[in-house]
LOVODREN-793219 format. One record per residue: z, y, x of N, C-alpha, C in turn. Coordinates in steps of 0.1 Angstrom, whole numbers, padded with zeros to 4 digits, always signed. Example, Ala and Ser with C-alpha at 12.3 -4.5 7.8 and 13.67 -1.06 7.14 Angstrom:
<nodes>
+0078-0057+0132+0078-0045+0123+0078-0033+0132+0071-0022+0128+0071-0011+0137+0079+0000+0129
</nodes>
This chain:
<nodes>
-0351+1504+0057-0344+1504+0070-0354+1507+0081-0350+1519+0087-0362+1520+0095-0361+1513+0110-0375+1509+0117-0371+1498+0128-0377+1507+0143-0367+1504+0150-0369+1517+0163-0373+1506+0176-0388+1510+0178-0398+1500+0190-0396+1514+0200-0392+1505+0215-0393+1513+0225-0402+1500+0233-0410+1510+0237-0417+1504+0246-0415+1509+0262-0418+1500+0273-0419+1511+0282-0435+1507+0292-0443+1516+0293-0458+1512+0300-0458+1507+0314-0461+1499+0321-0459+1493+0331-0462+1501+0340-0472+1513+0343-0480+1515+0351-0468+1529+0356-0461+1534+0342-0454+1544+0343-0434+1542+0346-0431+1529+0351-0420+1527+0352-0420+1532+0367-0408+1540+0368-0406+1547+0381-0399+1533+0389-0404+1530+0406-0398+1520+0414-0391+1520+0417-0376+1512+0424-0366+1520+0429-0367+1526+0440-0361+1534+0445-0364+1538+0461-0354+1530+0470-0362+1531+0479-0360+1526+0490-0346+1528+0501-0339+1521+0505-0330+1527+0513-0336+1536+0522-0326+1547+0530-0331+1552+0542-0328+1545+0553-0330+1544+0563-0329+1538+0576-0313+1539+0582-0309+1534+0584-0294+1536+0591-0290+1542+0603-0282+1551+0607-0285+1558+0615-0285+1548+0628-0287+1552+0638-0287+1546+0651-0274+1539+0654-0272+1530+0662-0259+1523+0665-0255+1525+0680-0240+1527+0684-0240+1531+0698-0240+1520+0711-0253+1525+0715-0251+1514+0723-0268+1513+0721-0275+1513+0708-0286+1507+0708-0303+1520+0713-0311+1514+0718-0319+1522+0726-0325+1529+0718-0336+1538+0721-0342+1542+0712-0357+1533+0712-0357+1526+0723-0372+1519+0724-0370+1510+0708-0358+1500+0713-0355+1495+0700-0358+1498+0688-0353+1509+0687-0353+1518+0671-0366+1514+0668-0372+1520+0678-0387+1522+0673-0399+1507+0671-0394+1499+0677-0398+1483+0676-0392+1481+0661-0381+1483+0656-0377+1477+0643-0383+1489+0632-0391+1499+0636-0394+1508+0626-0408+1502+0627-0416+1499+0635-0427+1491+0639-0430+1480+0631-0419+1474+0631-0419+1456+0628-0417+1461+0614-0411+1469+0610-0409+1470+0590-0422+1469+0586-0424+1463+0578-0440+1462+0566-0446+1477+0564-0456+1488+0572-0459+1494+0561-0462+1495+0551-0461+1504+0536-0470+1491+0526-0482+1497+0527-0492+1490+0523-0508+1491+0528-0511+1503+0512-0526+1509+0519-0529+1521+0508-0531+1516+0495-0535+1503+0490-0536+1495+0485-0520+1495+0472-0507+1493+0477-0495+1494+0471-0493+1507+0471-0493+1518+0482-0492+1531+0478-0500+1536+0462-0513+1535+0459-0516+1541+0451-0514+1527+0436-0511+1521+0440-0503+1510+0427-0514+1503+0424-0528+1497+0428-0537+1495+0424-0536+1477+0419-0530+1471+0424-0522+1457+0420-0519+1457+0404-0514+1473+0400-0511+1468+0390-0515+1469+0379-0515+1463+0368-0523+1469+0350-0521+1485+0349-0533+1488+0342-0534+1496+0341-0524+1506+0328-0516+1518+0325-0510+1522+0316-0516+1523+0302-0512+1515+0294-0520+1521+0281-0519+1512+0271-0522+1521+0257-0518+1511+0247-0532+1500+0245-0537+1499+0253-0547+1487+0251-0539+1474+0257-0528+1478+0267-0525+1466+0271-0511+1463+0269-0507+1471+0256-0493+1466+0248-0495+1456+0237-0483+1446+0236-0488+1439+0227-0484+1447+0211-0490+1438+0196-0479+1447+0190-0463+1445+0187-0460+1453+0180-0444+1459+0178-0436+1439+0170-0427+1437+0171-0423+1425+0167-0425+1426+0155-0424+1411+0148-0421+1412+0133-0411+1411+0128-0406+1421+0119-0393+1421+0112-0390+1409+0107-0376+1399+0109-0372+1389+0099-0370+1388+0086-0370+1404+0081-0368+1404+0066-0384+1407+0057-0395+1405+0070-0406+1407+0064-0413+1395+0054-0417+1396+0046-0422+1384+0036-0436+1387+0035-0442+1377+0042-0459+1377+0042-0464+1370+0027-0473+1374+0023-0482+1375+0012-0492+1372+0015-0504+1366+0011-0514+1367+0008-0521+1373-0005-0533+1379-0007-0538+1386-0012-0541+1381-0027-0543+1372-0028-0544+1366-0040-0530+1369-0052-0520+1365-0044-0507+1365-0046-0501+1377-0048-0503+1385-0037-0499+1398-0039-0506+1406-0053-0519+1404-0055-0525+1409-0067-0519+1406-0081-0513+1389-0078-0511+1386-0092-0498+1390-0095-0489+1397-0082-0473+1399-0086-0478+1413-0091-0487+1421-0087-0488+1431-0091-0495+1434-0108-0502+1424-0106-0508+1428-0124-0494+1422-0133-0486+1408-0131-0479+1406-0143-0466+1416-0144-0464+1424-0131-0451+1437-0129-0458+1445-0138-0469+1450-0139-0481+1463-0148-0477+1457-0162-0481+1446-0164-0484+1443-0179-0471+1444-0184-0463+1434-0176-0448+1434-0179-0444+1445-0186-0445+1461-0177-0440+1472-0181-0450+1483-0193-0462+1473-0193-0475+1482-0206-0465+1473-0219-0461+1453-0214-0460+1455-0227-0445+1457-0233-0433+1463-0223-0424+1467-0230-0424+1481-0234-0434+1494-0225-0438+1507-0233-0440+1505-0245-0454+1493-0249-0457+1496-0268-0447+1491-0272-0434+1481-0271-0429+1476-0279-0421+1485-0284-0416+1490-0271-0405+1503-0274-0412+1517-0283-0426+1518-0281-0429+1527-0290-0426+1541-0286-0422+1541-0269-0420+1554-0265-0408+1559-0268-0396+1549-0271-0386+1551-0273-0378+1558-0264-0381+1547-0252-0372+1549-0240-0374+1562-0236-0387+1570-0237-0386+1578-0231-0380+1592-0241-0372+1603-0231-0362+1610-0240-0368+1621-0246-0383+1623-0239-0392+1633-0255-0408+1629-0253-0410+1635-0263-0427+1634-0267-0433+1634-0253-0431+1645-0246-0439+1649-0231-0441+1638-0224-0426+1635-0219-0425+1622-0214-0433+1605-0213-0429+1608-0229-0439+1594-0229-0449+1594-0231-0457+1610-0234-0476+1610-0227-0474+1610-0216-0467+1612-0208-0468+1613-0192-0465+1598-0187-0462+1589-0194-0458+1575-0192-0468+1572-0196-0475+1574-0206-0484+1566-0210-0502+1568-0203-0499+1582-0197-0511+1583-0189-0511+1577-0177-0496+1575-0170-0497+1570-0157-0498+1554-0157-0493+1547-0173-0499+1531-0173-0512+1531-0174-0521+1542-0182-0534+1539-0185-0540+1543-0169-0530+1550-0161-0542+1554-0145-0541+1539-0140-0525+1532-0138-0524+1521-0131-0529+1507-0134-0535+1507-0150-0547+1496-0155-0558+1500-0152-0566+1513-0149-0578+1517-0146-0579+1510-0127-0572+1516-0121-0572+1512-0111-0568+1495-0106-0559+1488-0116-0563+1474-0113-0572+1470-0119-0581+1478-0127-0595+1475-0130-0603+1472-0118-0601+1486-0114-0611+1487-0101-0615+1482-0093-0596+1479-0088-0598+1469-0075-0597+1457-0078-0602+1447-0095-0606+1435-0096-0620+1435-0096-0626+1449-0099-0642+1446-0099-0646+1445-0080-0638+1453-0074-0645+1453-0063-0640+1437-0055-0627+1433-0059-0627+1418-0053-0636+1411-0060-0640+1406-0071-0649+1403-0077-0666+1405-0069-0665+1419-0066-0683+1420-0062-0680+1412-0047-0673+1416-0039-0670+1412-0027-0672+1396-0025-0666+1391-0035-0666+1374-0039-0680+1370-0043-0687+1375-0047-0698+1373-0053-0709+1373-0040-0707+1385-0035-0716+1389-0020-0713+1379-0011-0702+1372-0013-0696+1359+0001-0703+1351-0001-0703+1347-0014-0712+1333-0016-0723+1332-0018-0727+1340-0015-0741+1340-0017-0750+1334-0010
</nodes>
């Protein structure tokens, strides 16, 4: 199920604009006008160039949520669901004798890719192993 992250960058969210001024009222001066255009807040060059605010960028996003249906593992664990799922399936291949599979080809082709996926849980027990060894040392 794929998971759709929108983010949006702070630095790059457009501001609202601003009203424009109302036109003149009758009756009202122009000195006036210009006292209430006076008295409005310029904003200082300081707010013009946004400098108040974080800067745009993925340094200052956090990350993406975690999915509810995610199931955390640790590594130990994860290793061991994966070698007894391997063995599981080395030892119903010999039992079966290459049955299951529907010709010769096939089940060299099964039987090469159990012997790649025991080489490589070889592997990656010797290097947790050396890694363990180098810790406690």
């Amino acid at each position: 199920m794929p998971m759709k992250v929108q983010y949006s960058l702070p630095g790059l969210v457009p501001r609202p604009i601003a009203p424009a001024p109302a036109e003149m009222q009758p009756g009202e001066s122009f000195q006036s006008r210009l006292e209430t255009l006076r008295s409005a807040s310029a904003p200082d060059w300081r707010e013009v160039l946004q400098l108040g605010l974080r800067p745009a960028g993925a340094q200052h996003i956090g990350p993406p949520p975690r999915p509810v249906d995610l199931e955390l593992r640790d590594g130990i664990e994860q290793r061991g669901y994966w070698r007894r799922m391997l063995e599981a399936r080395v030892r119903a291949f010999e039992n079966s004798g290459g049955s299951a599979a529907t010709s010769r080809e096939e089940a060299g082709a099964v039987h090469k890719m159990l012997s790649l996926l025991m080489a490589m849980q070889q592997a990656a027990d010797s290097v947790v192993a050396r890694h363990l060894s180098e810790t406690q040392r």
